[in-house]
N, C-alpha and C positions, 0 to 999 in steps of 0.2 A: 504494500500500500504506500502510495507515494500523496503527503500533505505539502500542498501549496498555494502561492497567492493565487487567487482567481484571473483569469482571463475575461479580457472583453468577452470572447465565443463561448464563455461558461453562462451567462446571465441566463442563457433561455432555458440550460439543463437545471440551475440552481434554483429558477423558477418551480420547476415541475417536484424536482425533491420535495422543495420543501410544501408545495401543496402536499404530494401524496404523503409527506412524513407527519402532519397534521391535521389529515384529513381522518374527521371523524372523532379527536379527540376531545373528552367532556372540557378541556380548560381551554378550549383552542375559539375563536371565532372565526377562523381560516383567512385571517390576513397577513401572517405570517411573510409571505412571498413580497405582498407590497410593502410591508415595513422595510426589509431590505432592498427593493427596488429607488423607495422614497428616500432613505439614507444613502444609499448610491447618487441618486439624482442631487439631494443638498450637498455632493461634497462632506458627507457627515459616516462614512463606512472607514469607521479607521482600520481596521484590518477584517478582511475574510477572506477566509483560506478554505478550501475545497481537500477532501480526501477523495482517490483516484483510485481506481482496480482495473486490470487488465482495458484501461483507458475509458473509464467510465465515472462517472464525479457521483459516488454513493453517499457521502456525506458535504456539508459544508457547518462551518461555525462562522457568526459575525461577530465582532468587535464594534462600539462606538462612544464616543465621550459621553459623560453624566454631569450635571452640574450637580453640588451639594451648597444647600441654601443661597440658591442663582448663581453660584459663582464654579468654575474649571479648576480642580482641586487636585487635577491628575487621574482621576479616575476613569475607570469605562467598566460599560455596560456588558456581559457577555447576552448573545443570546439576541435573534433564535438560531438554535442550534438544532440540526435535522439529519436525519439518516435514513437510507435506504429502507423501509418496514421490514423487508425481507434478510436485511441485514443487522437489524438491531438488536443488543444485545450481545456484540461480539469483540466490543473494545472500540470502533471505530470512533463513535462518540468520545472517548475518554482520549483517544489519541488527540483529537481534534483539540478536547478543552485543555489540555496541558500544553500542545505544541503554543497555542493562541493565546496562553498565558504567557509562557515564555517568552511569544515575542514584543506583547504587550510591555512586559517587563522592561524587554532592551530598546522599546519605545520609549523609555520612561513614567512608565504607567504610576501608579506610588499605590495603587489597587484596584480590584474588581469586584464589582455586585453582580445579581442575578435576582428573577423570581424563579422558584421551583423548586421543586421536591428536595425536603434540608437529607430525605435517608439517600436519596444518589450524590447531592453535589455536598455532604462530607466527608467522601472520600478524595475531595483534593481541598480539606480543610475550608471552606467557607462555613459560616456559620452564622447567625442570627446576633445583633448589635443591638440595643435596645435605644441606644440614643441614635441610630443610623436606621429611617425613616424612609418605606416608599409607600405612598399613601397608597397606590392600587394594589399594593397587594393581597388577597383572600384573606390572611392571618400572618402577624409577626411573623411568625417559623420559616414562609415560604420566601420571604425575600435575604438573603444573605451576601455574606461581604468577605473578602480577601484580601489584608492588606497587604501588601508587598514588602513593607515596612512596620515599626511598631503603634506607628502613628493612625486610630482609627478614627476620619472624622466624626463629629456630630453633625446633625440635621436633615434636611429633609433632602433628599437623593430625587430629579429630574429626569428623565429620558430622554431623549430628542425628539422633535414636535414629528418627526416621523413616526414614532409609534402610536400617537392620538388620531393624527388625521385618519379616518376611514374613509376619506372621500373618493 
């Protein structure tokens, strides 16, 4: 399995992934596809990186900045992250969220949030902050954070107006 940065000529396969990777899912409203189309389009997709087999792109993860209490504090957003159905549950995901930290990292990142499930994503230590705040999320538990460093802000954590618009 070969993980790398996306291509122009990937947009349409990354498209389809991640419909069919969220199609159906009870947490999903199936806009997934356009949230990453619309941070592509602002200039706001700070890193996605695609997983490749036998020249086919089975997975992809996105990266994108977060403000905490309006302001660019270093952070980013992981997610949505999506995988082949027929291939889930085989590491691909996992390869993807570690490569895309690391390079976040040597971005300069200072950490990373997410919403979802705290029993898969703490097994690469994120975990729930009680003064680090995403108001959409279902429950405290599901939204979590990664510092990079030991420094974990306070406040209320933004996503980029990509993930609102449903238009």
């Amino acid at each position: 399995m070969l993980i790398r940065q996306e291509l122009p000529e990937d947009i349409k396969a990354i498209e389809e992934l991640t419909a069919a990777a969220f199609k159906d899912k009870p947490y999903s409203d199936g806009s997934e596809q356009l949230i990453i189309n619309r941070l592509r389009d602002a200039d706001a997709l700070s890193l996605s990186l695609i997983a490749e087999m036998d020249g086919r792109i089975v997975g992809h993860v996105a990266f994108s900045k977060v403000t905490i209490n309006g302001q660019d504090q270093g952070w980013y957003g992981l997610g949505p992250i999506s995988v082949q159905p027929a291939l889930q549950k085989q590491g691909i995901g996992s390869k993807l969220i570690q490569s895309g930290l690391a390079r976040i990292r040597e971005m300069g990142a200072r950490g990373s949030v997410l919403e979802g499930d705290p029993n898969y994503y703490h097994r690469f230590e994120f975990k729930s902050y009680p003064h680090l705040i995403y108001e959409g999320a279902p429950a405290p538990q599901y939204f979590m954070a990664l510092p990079f460093y030991d420094e974990v802000p306070s406040g209320k954590v933004e996503y980029h107006k990509a993930f609102y618009n449903n238009e």
